[in-house]
PDB file of N, CA, C and O in Angstrom, chain B, residues numbered from 101:
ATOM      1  N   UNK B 101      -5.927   4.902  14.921  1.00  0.00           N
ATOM      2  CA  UNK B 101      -5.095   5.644  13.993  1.00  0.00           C
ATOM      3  C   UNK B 101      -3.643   5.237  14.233  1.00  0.00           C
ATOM      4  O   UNK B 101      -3.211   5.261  15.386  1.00  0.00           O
ATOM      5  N   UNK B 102      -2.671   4.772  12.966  1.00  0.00           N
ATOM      6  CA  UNK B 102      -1.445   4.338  13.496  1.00  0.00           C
ATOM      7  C   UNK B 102      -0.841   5.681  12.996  1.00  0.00           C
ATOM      8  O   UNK B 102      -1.404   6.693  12.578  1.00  0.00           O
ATOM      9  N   UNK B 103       0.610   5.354  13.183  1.00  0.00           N
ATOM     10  CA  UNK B 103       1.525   6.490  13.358  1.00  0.00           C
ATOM     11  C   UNK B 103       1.742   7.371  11.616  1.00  0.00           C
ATOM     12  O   UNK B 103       2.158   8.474  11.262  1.00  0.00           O
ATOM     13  N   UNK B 104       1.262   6.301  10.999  1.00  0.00           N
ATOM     14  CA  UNK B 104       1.765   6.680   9.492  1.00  0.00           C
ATOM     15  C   UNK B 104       0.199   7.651   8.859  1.00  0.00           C
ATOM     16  O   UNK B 104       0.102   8.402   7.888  1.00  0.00           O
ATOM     17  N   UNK B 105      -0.807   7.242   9.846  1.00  0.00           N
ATOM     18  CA  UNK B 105      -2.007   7.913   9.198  1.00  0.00           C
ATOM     19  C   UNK B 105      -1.685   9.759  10.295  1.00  0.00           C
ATOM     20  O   UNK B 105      -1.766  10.897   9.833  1.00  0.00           O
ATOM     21  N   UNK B 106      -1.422   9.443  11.403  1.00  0.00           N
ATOM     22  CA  UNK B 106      -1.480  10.658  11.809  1.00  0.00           C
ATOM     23  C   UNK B 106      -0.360  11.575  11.322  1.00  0.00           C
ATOM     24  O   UNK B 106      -0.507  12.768  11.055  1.00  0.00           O
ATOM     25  N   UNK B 107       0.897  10.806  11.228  1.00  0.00           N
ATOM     26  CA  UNK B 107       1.628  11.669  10.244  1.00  0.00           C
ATOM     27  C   UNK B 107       1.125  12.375   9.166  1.00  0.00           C
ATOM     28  O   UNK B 107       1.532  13.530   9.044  1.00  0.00           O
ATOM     29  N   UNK B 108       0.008  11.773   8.021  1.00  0.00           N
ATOM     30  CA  UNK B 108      -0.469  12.676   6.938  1.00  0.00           C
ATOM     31  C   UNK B 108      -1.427  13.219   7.925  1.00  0.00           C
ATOM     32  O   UNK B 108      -1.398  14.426   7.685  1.00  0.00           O
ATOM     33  N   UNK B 109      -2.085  13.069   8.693  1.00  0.00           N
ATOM     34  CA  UNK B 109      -2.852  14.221   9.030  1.00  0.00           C
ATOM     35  C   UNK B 109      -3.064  15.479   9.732  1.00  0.00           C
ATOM     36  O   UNK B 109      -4.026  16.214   9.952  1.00  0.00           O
ATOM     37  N   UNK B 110      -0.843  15.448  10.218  1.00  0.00           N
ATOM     38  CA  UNK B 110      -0.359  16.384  10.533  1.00  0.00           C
ATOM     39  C   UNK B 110       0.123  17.185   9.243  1.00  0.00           C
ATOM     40  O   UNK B 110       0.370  18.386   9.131  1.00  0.00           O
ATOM     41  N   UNK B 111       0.168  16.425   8.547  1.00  0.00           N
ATOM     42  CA  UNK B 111       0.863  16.991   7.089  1.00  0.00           C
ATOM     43  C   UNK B 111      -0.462  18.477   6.440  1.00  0.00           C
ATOM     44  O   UNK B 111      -0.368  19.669   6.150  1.00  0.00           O
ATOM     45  N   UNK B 112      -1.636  17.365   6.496  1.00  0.00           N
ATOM     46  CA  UNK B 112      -3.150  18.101   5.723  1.00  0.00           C
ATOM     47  C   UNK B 112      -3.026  19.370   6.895  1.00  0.00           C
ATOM     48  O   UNK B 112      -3.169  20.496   6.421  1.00  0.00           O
ATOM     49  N   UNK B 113      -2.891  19.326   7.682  1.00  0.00           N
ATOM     50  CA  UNK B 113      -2.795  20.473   8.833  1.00  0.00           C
ATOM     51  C   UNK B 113      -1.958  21.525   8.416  1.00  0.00           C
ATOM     52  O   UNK B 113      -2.260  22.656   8.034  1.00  0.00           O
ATOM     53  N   UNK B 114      -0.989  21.049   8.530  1.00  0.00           N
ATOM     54  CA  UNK B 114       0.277  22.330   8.422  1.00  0.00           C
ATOM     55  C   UNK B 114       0.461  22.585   6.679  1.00  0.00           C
ATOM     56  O   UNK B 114       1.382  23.255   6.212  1.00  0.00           O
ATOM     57  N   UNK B 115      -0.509  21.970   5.921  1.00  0.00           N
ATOM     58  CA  UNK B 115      -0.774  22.538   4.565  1.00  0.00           C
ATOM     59  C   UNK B 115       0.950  21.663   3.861  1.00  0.00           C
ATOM     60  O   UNK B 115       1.612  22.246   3.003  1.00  0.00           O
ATOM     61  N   UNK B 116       1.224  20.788   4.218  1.00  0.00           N
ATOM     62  CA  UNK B 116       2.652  19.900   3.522  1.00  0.00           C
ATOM     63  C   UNK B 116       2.194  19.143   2.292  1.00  0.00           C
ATOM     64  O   UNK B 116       1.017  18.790   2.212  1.00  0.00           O
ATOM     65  N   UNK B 117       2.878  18.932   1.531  1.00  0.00           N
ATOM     66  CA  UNK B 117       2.545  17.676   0.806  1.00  0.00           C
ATOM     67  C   UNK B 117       2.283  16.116   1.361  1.00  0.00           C
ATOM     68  O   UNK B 117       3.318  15.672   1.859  1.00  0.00           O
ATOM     69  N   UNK B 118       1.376  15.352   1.395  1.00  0.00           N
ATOM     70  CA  UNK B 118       1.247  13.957   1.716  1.00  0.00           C
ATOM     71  C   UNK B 118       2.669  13.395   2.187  1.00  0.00           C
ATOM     72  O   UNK B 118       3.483  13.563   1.279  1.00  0.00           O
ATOM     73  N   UNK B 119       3.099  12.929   3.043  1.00  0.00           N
ATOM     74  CA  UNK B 119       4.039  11.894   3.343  1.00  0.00           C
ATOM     75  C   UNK B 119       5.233  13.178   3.708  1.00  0.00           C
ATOM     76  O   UNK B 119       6.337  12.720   3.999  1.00  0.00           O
ATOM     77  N   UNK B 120       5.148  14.403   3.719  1.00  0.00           N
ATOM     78  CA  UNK B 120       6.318  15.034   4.094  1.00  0.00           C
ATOM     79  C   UNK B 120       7.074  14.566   4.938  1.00  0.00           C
ATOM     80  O   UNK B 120       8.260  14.261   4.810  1.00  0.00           O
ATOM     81  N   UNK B 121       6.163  14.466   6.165  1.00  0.00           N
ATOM     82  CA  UNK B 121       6.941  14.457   7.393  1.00  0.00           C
ATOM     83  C   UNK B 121       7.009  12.892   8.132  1.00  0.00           C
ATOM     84  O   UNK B 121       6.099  12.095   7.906  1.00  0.00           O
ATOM     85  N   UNK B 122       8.004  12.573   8.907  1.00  0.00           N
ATOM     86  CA  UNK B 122       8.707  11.583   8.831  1.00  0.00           C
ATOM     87  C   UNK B 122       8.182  11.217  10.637  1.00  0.00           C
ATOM     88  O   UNK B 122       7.776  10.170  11.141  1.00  0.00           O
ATOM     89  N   UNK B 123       8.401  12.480  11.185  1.00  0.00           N
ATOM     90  CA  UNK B 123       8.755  12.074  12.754  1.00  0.00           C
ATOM     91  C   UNK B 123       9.955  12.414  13.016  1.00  0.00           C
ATOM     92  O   UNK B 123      10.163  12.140  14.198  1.00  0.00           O
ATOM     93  N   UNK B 124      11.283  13.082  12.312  1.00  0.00           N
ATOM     94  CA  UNK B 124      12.628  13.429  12.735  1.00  0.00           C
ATOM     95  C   UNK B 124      12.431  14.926  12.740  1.00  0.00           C
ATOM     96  O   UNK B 124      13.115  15.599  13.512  1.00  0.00           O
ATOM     97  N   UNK B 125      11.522  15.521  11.914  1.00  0.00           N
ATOM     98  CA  UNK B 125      11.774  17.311  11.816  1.00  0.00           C
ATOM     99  C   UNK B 125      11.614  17.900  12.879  1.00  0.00           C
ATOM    100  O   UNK B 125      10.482  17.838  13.359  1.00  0.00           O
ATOM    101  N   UNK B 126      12.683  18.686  13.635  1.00  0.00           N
ATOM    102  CA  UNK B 126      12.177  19.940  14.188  1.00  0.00           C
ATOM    103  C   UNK B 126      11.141  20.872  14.076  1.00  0.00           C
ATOM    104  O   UNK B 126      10.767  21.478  13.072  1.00  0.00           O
ATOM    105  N   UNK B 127      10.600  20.930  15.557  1.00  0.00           N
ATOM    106  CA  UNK B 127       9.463  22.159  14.794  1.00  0.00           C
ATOM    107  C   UNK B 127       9.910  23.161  14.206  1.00  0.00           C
ATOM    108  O   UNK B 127       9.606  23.483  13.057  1.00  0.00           O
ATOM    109  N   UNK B 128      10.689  23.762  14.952  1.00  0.00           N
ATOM    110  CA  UNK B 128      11.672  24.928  14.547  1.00  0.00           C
ATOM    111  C   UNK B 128      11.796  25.245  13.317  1.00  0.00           C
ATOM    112  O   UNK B 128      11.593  26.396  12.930  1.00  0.00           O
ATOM    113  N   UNK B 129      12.204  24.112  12.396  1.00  0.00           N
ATOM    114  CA  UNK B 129      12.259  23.587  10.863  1.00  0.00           C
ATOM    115  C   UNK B 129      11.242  24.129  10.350  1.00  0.00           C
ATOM    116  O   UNK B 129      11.349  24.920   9.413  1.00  0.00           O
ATOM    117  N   UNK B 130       9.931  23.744  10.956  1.00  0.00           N
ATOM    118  CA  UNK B 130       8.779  23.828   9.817  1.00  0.00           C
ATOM    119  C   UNK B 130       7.993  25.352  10.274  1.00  0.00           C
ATOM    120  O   UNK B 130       7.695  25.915  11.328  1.00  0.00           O
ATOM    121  N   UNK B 131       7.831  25.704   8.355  1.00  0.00           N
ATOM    122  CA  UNK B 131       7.321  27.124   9.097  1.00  0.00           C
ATOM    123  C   UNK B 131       6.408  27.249   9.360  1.00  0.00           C
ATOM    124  O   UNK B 131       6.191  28.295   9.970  1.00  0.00           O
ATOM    125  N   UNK B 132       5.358  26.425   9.141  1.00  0.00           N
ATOM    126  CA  UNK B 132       3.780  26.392   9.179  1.00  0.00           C
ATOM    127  C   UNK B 132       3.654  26.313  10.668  1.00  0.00           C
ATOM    128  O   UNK B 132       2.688  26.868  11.193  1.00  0.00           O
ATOM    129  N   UNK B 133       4.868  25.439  11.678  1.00  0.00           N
ATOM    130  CA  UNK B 133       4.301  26.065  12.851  1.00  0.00           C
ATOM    131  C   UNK B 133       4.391  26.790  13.581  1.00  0.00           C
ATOM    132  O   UNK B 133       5.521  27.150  13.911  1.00  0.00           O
ATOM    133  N   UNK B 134       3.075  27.438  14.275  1.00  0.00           N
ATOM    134  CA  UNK B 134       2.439  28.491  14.660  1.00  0.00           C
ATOM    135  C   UNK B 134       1.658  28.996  15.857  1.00  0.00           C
ATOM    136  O   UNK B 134       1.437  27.992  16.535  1.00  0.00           O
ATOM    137  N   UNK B 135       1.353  29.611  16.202  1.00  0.00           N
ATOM    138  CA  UNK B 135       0.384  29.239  17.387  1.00  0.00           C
ATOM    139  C   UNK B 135      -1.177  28.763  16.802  1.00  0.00           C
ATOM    140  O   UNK B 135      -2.013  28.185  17.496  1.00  0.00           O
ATOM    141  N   UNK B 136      -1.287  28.999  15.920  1.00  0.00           N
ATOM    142  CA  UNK B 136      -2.574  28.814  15.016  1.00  0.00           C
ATOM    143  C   UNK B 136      -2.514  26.699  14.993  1.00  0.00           C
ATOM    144  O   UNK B 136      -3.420  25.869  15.072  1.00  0.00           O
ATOM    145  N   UNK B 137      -1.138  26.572  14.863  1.00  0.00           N
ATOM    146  CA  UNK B 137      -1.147  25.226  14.758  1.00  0.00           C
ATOM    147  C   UNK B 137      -0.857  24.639  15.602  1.00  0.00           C
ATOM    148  O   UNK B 137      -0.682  23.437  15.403  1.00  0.00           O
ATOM    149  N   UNK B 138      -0.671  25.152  16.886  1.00  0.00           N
ATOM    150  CA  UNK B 138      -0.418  24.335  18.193  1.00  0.00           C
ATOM    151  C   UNK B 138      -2.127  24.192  18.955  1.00  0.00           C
ATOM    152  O   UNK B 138      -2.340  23.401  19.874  1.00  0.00           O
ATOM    153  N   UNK B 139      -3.116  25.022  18.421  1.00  0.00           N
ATOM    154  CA  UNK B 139      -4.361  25.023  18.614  1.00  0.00           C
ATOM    155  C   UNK B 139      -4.708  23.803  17.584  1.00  0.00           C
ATOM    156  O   UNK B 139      -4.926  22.709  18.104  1.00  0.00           O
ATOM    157  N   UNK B 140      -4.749  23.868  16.724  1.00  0.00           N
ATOM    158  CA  UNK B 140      -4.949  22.881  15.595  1.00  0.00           C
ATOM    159  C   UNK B 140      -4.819  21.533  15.994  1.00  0.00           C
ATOM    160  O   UNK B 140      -5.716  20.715  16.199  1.00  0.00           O
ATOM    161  N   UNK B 141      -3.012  21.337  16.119  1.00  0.00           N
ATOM    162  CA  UNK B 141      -2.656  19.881  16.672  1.00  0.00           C
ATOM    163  C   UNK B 141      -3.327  19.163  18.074  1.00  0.00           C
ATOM    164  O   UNK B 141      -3.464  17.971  18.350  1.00  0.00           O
ATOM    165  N   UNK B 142      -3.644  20.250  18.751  1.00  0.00           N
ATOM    166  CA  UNK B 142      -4.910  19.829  20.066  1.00  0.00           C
ATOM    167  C   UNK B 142      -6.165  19.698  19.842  1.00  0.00           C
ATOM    168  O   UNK B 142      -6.947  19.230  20.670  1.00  0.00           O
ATOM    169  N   UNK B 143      -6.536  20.163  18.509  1.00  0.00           N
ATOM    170  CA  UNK B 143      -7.875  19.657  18.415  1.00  0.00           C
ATOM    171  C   UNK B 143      -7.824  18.786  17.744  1.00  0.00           C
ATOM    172  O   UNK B 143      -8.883  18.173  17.874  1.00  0.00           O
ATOM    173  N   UNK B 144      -6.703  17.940  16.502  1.00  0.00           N
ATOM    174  CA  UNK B 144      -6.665  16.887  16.004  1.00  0.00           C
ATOM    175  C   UNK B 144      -6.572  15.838  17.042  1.00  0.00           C
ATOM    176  O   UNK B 144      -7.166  14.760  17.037  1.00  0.00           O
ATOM    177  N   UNK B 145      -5.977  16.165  17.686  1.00  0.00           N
ATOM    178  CA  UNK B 145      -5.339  14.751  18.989  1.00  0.00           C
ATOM    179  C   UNK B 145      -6.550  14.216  19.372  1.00  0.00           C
ATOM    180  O   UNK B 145      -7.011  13.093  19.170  1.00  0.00           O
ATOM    181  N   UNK B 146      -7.215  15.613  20.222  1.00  0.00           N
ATOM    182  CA  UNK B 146      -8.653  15.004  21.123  1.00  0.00           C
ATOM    183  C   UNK B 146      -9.586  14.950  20.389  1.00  0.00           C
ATOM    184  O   UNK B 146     -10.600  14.670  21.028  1.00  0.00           O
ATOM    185  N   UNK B 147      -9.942  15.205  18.326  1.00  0.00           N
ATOM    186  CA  UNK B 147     -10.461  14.436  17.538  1.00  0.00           C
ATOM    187  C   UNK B 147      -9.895  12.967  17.353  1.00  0.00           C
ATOM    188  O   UNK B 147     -10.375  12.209  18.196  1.00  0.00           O
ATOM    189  N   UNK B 148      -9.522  12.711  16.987  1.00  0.00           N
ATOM    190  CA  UNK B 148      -8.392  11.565  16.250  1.00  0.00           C
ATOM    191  C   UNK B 148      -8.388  10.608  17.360  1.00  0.00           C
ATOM    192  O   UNK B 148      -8.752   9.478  17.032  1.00  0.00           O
ATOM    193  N   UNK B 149      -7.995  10.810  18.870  1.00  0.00           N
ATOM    194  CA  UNK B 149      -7.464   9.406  19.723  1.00  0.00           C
ATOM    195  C   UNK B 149      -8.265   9.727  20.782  1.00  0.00           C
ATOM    196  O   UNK B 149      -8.502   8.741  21.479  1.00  0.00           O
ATOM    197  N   UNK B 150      -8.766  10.736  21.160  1.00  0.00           N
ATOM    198  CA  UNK B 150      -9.730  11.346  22.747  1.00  0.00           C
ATOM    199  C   UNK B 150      -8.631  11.675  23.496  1.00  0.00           C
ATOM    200  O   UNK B 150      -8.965  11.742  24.679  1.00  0.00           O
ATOM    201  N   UNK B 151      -7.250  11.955  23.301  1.00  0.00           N
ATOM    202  CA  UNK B 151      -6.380  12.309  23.966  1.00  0.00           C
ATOM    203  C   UNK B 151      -6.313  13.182  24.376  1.00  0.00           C
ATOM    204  O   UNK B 151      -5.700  13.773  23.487  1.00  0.00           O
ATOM    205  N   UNK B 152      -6.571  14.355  25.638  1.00  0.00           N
ATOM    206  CA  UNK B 152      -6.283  15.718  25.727  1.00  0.00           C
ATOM    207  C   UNK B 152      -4.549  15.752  26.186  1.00  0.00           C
ATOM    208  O   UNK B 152      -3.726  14.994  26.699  1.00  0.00           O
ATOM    209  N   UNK B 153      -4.598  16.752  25.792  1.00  0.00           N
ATOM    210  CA  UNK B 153      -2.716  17.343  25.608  1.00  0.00           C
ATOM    211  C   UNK B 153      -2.425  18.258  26.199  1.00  0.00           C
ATOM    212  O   UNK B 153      -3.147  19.197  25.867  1.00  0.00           O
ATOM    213  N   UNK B 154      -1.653  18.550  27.015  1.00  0.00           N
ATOM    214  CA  UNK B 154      -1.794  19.354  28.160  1.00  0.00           C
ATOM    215  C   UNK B 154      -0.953  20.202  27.602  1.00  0.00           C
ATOM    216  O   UNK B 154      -0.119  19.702  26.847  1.00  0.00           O
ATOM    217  N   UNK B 155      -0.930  21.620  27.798  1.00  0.00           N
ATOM    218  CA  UNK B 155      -0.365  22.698  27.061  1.00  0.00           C
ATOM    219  C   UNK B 155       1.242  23.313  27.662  1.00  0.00           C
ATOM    220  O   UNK B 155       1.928  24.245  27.244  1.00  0.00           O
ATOM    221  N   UNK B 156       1.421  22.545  28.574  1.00  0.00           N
ATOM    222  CA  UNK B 156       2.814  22.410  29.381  1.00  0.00           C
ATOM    223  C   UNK B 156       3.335  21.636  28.701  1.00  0.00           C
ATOM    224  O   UNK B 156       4.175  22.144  27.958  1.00  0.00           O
ATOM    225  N   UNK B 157       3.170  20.233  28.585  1.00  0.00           N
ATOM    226  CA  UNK B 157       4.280  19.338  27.639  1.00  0.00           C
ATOM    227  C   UNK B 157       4.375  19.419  26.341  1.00  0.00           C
ATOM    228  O   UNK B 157       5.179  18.840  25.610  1.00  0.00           O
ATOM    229  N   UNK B 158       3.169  20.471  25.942  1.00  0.00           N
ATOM    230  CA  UNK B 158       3.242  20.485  24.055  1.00  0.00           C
ATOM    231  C   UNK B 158       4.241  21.790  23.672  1.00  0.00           C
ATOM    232  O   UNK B 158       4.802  21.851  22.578  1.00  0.00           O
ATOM    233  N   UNK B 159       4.420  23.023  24.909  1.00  0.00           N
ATOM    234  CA  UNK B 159       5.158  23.439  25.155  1.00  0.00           C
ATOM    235  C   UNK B 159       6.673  23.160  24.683  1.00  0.00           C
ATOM    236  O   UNK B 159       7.466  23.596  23.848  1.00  0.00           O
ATOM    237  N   UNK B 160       6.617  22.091  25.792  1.00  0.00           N
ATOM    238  CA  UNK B 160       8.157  21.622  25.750  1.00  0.00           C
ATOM    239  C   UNK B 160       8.673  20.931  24.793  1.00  0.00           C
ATOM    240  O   UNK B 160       9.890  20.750  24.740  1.00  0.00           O
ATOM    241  N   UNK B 161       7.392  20.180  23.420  1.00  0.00           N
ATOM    242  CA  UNK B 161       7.863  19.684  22.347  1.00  0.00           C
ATOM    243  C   UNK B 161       8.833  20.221  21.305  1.00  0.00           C
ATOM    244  O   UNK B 161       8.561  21.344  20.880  1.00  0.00           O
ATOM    245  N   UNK B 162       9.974  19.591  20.790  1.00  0.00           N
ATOM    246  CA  UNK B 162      10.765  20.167  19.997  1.00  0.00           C
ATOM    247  C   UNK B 162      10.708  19.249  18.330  1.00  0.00           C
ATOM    248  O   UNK B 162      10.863  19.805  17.242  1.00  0.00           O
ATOM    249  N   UNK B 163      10.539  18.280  18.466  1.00  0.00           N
ATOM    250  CA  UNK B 163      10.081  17.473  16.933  1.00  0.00           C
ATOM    251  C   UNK B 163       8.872  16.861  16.787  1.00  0.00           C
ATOM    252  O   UNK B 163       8.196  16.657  17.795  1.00  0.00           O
ATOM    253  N   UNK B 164       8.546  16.586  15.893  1.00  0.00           N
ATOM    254  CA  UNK B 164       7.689  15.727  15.231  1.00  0.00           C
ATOM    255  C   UNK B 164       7.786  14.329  16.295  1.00  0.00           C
ATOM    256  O   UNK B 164       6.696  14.039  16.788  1.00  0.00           O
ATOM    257  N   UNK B 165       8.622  13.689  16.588  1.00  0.00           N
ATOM    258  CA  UNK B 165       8.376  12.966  17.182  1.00  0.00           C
ATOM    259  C   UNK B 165       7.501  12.924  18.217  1.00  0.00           C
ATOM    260  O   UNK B 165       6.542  12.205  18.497  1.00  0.00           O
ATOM    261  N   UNK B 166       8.463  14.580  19.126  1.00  0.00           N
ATOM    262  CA  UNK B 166       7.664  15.069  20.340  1.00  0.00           C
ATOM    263  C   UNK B 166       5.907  14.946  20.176  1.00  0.00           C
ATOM    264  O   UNK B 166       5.039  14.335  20.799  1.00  0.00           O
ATOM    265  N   UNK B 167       5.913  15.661  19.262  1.00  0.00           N
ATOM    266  CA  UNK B 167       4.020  15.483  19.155  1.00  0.00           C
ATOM    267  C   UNK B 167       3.095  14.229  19.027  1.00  0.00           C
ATOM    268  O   UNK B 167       1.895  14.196  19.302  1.00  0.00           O
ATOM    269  N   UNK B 168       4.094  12.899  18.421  1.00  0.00           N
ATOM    270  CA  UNK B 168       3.576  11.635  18.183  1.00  0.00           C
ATOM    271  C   UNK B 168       3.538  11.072  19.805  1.00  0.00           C
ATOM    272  O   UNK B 168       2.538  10.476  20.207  1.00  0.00           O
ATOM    273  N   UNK B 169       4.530  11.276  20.558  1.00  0.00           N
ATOM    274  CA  UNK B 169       4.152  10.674  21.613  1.00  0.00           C
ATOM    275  C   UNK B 169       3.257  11.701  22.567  1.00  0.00           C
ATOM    276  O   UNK B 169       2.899  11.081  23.568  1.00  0.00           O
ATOM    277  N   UNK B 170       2.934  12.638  22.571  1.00  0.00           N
ATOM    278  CA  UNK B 170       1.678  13.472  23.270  1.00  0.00           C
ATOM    279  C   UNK B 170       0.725  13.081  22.840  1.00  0.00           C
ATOM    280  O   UNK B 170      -0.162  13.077  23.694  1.00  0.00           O
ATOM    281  N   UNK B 171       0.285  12.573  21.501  1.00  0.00           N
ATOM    282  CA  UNK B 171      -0.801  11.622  21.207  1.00  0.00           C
ATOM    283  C   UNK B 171      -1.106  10.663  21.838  1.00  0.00           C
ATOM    284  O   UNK B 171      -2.246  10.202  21.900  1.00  0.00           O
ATOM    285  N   UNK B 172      -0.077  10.210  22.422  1.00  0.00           N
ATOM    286  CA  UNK B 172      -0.780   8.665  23.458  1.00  0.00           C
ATOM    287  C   UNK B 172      -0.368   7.777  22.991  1.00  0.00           C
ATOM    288  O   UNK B 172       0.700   7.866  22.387  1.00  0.00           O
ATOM    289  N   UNK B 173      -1.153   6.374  23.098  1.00  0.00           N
ATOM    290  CA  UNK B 173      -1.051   4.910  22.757  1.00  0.00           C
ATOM    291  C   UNK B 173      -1.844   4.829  21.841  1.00  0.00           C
ATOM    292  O   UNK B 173      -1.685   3.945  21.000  1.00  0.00           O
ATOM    293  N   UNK B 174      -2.946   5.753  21.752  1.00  0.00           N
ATOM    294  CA  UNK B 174      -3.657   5.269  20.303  1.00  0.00           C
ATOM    295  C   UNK B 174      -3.144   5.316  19.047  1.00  0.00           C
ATOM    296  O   UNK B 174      -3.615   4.585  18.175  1.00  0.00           O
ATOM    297  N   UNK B 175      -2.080   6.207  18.775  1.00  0.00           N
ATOM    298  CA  UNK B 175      -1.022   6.658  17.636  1.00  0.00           C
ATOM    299  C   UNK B 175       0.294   5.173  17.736  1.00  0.00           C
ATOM    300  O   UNK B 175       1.433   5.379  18.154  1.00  0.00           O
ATOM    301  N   UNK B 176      -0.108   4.006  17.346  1.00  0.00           N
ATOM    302  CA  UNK B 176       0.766   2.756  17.418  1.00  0.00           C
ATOM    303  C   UNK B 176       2.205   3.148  16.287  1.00  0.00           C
ATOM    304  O   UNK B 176       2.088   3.838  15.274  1.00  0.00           O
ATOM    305  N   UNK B 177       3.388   2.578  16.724  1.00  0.00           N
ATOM    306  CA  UNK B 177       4.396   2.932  15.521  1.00  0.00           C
ATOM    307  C   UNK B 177       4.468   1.739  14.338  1.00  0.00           C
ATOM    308  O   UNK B 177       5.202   1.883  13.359  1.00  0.00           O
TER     309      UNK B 177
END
């Protein structure tokens, strides 16, 4: 999965339109997230790449970016 497919499939998640999100937004920004979607984005990850995500550094995520690199190496830019 490269970076542009998991982007829409953070998008289908948080209910966005296709291509919303970029990788620059704050979570903060978006209202869809939730704790409902911090469960969500951990089960996409360790669907999507076999990555488990440890709930300390997803914690400490503050953008979109943040979450692309908790995905790992399988999420290529």
């Amino acid at each position: 999965m490269d970076r542009n497919e998991f982007l829409l499939a953070l998008d289908e998640m948080l209910e966005l339109d296709p291509g919303t999100l970029t990788g620059d937004e704050s979570l903060e920004s978006l209202e869809a997230w939730d704790s409902l979607a911090v469960i969500s984005f951990i089960a996409l990850v360790d669907e999507k790449t076999g990555v488990v995500v440890e709930g300390e550094k997803l914690a400490k995520a503050k953008t979109v970016a943040d979450l692309l690199a908790l995905a790992g190496a399988p999420v290529a830019a």
